[in-house]
ZAMAR-899335 format. One record per residue (C-alpha): x, y, z; residue number from 1; residue in one letter. Coordinates in pm, whole numbers, plus 50000, padded with zeros to 5 digits. Example, Ala and Ser with C-alpha at 12.3 -4.5 7.8 and 13.67 -1.06 7.14 Angstrom:
<sites>
+-------+-------+-------+-----+------+
:  east : north :    up :  nr : rest :
+-------+-------+-------+-----+------+
: 51230 : 49550 : 50780 :   1 :    A :
: 51367 : 49894 : 50714 :   2 :    S :
+-------+-------+-------+-----+------+
</sites>
This chain:
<sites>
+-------+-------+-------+-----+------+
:  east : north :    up :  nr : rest :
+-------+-------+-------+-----+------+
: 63410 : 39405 : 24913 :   1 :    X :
: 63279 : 39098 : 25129 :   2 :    X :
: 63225 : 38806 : 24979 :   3 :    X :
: 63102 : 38525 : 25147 :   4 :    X :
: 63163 : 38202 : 25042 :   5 :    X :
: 62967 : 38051 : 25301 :   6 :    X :
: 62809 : 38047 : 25708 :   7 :    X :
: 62759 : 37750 : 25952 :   8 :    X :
: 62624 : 37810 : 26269 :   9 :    X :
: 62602 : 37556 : 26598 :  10 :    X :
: 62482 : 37519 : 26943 :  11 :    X :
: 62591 : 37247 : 27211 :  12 :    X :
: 62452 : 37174 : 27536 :  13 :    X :
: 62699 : 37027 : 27831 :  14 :    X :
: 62491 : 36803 : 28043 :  15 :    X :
: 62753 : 36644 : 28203 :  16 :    X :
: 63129 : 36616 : 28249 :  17 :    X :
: 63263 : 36304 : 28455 :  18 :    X :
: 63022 : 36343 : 28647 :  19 :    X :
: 62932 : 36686 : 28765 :  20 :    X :
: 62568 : 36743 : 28627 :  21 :    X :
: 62509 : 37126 : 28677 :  22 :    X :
: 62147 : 37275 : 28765 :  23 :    X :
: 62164 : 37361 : 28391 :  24 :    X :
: 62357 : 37248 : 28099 :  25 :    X :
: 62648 : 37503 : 27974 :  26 :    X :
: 62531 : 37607 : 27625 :  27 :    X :
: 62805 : 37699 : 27339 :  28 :    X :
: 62708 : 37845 : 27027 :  29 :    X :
: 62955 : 37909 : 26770 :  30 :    X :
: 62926 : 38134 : 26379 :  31 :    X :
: 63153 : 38052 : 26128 :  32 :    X :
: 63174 : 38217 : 25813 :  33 :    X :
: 63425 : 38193 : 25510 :  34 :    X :
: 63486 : 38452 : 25314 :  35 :    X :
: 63718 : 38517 : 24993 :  36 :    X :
: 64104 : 38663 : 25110 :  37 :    X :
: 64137 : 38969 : 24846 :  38 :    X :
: 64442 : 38967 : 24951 :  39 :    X :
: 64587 : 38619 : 24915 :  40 :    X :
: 64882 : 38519 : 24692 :  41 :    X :
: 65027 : 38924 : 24751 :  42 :    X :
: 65318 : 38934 : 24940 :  43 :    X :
: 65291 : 39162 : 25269 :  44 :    X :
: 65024 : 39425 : 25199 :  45 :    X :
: 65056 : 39691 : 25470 :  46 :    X :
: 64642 : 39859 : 25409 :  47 :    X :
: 64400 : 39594 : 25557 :  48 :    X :
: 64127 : 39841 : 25610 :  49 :    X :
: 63904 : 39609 : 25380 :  50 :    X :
: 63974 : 39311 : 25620 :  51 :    X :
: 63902 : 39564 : 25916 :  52 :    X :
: 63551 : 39635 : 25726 :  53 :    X :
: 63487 : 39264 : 25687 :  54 :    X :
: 63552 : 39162 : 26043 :  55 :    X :
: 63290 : 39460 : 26142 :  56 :    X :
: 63059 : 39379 : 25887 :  57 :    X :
: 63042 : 39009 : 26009 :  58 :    X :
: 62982 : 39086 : 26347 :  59 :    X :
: 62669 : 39274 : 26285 :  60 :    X :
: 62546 : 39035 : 26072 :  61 :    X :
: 62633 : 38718 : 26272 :  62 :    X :
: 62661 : 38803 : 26647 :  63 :    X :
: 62243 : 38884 : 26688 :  64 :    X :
: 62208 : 38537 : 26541 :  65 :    X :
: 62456 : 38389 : 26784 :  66 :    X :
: 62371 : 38508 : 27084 :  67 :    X :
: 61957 : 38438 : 26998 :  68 :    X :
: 62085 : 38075 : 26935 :  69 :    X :
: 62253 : 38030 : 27235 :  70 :    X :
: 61918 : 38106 : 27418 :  71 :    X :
: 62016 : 38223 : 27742 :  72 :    X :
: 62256 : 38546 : 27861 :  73 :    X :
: 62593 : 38534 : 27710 :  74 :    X :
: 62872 : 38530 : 28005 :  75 :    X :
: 63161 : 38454 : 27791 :  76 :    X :
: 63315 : 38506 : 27410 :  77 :    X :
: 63584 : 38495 : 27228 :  78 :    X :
: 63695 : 38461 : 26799 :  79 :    X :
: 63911 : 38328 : 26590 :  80 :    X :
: 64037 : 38315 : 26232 :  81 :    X :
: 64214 : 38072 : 26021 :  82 :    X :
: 64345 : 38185 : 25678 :  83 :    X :
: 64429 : 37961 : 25381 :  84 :    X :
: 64779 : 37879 : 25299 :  85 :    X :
: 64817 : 38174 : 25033 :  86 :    X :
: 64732 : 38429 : 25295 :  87 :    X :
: 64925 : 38500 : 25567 :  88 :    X :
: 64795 : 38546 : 25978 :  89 :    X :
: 64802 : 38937 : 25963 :  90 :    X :
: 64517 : 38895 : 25724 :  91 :    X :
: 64327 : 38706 : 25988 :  92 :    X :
: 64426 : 38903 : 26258 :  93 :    X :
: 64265 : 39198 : 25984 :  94 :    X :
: 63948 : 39018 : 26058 :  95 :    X :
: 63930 : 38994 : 26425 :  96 :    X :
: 64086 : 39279 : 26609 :  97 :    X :
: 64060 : 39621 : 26475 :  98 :    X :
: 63648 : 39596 : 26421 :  99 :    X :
: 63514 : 39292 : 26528 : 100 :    X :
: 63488 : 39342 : 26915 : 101 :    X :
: 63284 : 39636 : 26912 : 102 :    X :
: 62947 : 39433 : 26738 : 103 :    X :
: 63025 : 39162 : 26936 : 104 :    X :
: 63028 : 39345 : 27242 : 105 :    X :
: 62691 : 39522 : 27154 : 106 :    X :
: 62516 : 39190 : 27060 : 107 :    X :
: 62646 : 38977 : 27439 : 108 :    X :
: 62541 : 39320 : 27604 : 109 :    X :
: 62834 : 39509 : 27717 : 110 :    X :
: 63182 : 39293 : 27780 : 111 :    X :
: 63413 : 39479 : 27969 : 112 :    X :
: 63681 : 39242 : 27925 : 113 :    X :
: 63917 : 39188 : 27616 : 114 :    X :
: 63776 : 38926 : 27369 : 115 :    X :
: 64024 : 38607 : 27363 : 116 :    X :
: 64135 : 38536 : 27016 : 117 :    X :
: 64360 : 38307 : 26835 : 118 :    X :
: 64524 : 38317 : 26405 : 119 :    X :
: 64679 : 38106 : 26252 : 120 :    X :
: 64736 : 37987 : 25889 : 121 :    X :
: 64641 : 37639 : 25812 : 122 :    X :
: 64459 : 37417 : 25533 : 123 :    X :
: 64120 : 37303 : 25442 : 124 :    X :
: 63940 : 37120 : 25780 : 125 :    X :
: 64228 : 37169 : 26033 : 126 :    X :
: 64097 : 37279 : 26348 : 127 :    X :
: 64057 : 37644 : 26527 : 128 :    X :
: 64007 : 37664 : 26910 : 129 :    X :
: 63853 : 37970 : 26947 : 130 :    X :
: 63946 : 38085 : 27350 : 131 :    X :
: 63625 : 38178 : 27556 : 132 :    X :
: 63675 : 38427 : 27836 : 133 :    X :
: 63433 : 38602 : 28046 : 134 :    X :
: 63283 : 38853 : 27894 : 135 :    X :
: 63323 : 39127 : 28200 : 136 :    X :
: 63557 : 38943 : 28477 : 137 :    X :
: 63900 : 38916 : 28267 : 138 :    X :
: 63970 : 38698 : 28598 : 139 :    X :
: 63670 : 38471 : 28626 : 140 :    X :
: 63907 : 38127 : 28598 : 141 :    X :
: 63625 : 37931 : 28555 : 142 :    X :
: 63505 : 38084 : 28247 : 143 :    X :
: 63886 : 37987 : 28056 : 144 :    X :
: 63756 : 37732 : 27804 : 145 :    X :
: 63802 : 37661 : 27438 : 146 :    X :
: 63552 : 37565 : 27157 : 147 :    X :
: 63669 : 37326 : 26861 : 148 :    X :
: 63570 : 37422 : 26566 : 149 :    X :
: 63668 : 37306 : 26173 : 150 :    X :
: 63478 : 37277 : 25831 : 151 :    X :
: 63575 : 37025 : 25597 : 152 :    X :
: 63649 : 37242 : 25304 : 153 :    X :
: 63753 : 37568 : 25436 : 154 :    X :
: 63941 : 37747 : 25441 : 155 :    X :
: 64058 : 37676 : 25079 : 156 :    X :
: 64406 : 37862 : 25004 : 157 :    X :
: 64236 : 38203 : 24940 : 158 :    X :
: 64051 : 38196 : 25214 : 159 :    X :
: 63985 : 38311 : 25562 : 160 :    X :
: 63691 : 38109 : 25817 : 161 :    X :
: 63616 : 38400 : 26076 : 162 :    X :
: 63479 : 38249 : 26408 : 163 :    X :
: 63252 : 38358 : 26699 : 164 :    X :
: 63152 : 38189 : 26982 : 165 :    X :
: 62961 : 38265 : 27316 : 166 :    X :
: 62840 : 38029 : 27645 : 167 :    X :
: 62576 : 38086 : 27903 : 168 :    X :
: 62858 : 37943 : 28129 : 169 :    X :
: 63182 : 37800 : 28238 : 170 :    X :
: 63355 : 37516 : 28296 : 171 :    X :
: 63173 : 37253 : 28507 : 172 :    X :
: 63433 : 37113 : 28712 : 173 :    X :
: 63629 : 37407 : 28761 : 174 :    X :
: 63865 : 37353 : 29060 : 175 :    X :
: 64166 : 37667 : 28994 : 176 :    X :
: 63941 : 37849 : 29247 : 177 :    X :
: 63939 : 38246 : 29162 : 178 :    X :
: 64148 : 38479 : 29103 : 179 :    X :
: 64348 : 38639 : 29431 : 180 :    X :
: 64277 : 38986 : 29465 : 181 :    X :
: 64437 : 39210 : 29226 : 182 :    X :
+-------+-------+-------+-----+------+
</sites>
């Protein structure tokens, strides 16, 4: 069963970076949401299905959210998880792969491209960079980015902070050109 501990939500705005001012600023928005690890403290559990459930179930109820705060077309995603220190990174990886993609897809309207993701274990306010990719051009250099992300008290040991993010953009002073033809 899913139970939430608690959900923070964000949204930045890029106006400038050393100084390239796009037509627009490059919004981020990013969902975070810590939930309780039923499986914490058990030593190598092989059925995840109810981390495979959560991860879906947290999708649909964050990613409509997300992409409504980020006020613009989503062109890029990615997710994340970072799982107290009596868990291990399968149970994050639980979380994000099986189930997850398929809401998040629906909410950023299609995404033809895998979903960059990142796991790891860690303590209470270390930091997750949650990789952004384009959502359809698996090549599109410019959209390779990173958001920072960490809350201050999660994720305690039984734990596990799931993490979304989208952008209306890429990188502003992108000079690794494109992608030669594949």
């Amino acid at each position: 069963m899913l139970h939430i501990r608690k959900i923070a939500t964000w949204r930045e705005e890029i106006f400038e970076e050393l100084g390239t001012l796009p037509d627009r600023p490059v919004v981020k928005a990013v969902a975070l949401a810590v939930l309780r690890n039923p499986f914490a403290g058990q030593l190598a559990v092989a059925d995840l299905t109810e981390l495979h459930a959560a991860g879906a179930a947290l999708g649909a109820r964050l990613m409509p959210g997300l992409v409504a705060l980020l006020g613009g077309a989503p062109v890029s995603y990615g997710k994340a998880a970072l799982v107290g220190v009596a868990g291990e990174v399968e149970h994050g990886g639980a979380c994000v792969h099986p189930r997850l993609g398929k809401p998040m897809r629906a909410a950023v309207g299609g995404g033809a491209a895998l979903i960059g993701s990142v796991v790891k274990v860690g303590h209470a306010g270390a930091t997750l960079d949650i990789p952004l990719g384009h959502k359809d051009d698996p090549w599109s250099f410019a959209h390779f980015d990173a958001v920072t992300v960490s809350l201050h008290d999660a994720p305690r040991p039984d734990e596990i902070l799931v993490a979304m993010a989208v952008a209306d953009g890429g990188r502003l002073r992108n000079r690794c050109g494109e992608a030669p033809a594949r």
